[in-house]
C-alpha positions in Angstrom: 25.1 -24.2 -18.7 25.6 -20.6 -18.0 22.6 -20.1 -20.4 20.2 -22.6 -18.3 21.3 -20.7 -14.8 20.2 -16.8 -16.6 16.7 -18.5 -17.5 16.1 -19.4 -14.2 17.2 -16.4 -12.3 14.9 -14.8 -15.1 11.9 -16.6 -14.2 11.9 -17.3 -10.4 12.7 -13.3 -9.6 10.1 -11.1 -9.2 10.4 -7.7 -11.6 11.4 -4.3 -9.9 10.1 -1.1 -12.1 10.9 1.6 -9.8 8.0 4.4 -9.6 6.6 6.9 -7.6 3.8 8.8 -7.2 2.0 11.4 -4.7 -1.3 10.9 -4.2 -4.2 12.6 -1.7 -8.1 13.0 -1.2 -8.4 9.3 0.5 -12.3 8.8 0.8 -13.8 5.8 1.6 -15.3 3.2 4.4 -14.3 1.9 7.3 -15.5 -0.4 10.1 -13.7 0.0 14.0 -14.6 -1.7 16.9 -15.6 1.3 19.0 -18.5 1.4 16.6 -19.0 -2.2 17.0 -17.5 -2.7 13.4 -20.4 -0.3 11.8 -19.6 0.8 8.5 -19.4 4.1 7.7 -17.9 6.7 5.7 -14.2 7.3 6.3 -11.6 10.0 5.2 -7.7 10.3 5.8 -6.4 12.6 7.6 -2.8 12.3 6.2 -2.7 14.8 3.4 -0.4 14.4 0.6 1.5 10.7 1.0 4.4 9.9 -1.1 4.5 5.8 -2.1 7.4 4.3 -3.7 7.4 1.3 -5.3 11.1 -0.7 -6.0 10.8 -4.3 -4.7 12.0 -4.6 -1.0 12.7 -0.9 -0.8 9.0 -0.2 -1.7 8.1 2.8 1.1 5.1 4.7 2.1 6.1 8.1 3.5 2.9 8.3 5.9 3.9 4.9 7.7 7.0 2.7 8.6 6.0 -0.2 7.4 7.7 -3.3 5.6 6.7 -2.6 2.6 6.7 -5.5 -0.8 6.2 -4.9 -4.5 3.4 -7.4 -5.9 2.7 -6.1 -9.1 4.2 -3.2 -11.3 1.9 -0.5 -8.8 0.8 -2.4 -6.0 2.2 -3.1 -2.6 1.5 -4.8 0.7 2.7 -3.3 4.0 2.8 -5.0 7.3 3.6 -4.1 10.3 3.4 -6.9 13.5 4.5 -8.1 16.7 3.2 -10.7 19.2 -0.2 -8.7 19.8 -0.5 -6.6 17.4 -1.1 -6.2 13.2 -1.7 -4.1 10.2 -1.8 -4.8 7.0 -1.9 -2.2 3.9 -2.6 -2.7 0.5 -1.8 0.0 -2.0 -2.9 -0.2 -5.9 -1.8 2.6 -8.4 -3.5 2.9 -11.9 -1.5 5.5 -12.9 -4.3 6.0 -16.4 -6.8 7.6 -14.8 -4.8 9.0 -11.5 -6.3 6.7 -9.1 -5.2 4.7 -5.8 -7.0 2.4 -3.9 -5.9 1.6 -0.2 -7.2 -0.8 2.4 -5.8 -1.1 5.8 -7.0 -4.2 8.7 -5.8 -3.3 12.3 -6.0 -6.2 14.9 -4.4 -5.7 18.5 -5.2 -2.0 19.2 -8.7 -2.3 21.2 -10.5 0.4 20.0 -9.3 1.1 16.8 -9.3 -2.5 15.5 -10.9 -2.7 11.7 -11.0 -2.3 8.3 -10.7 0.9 5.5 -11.2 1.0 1.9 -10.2 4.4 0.5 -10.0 5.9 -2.7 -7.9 8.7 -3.5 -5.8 10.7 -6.7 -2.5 10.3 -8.2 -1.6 14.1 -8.1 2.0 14.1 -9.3 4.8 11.8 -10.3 7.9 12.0 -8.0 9.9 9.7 -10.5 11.0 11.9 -13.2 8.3 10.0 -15.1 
């Protein structure tokens, strides 16, 4: 019986691998409403960003998001209330030093849209 309860803990958790990484250079597109959703390029602004990625602790350093593991390097950050949204999605490939990031804003007028960036893993901050 004890046996049967491990296998499903086993199978019905999702796996943690704790890793992080620095990345910078986010280039991309993006589409506001002030532009009447035109697409055009985009760049961050934000510098160097630190994301860690451990389950429910997941964090990026450049927001305060909730932040969620979905795959050994990716994540999903949200951040809502009754009017407002945004949604992040973060994929490492730690092979060839890339990231890809999107972010959707709804509820903030002006800035409402979409981004697609790319940008570089430039360092491991996981001992790694």
């Amino acid at each position: 019986m004890k046996w049967l309860i491990v296998v499903l803990l086993l199978l019905t958790s999702n796996p943690v691998f704790a890793s992080c990484f620095v990345i910078n250079g986010l280039q991309g597109i993006g589409a506001r409403k002030a532009d009447n959703y035109i697409v055009a390029p985009d760049q961050s602004s934000a510098g160097r960003i630190m994301v860690e990625i451990e389950g429910k602790q997941s964090r990026v350093s450049s927001n305060q998001y909730q932040c969620q593991q979905l795959s050994l390097y990716s994540l999903l950050c949200t951040m809502s209330n009754a009017t407002q949204g945004i949604a992040e999605t973060w994929l490492l490939d730690p092979q060839i030093n890339k990231v890809l990031y999107t972010k959707t804003v709804s509820g903030f007028g002006a800035y409402d849209g979409v981004n697609a960036f790319v940008g570089k893993i430039i360092a491991r901050c996981d001992g790694e």
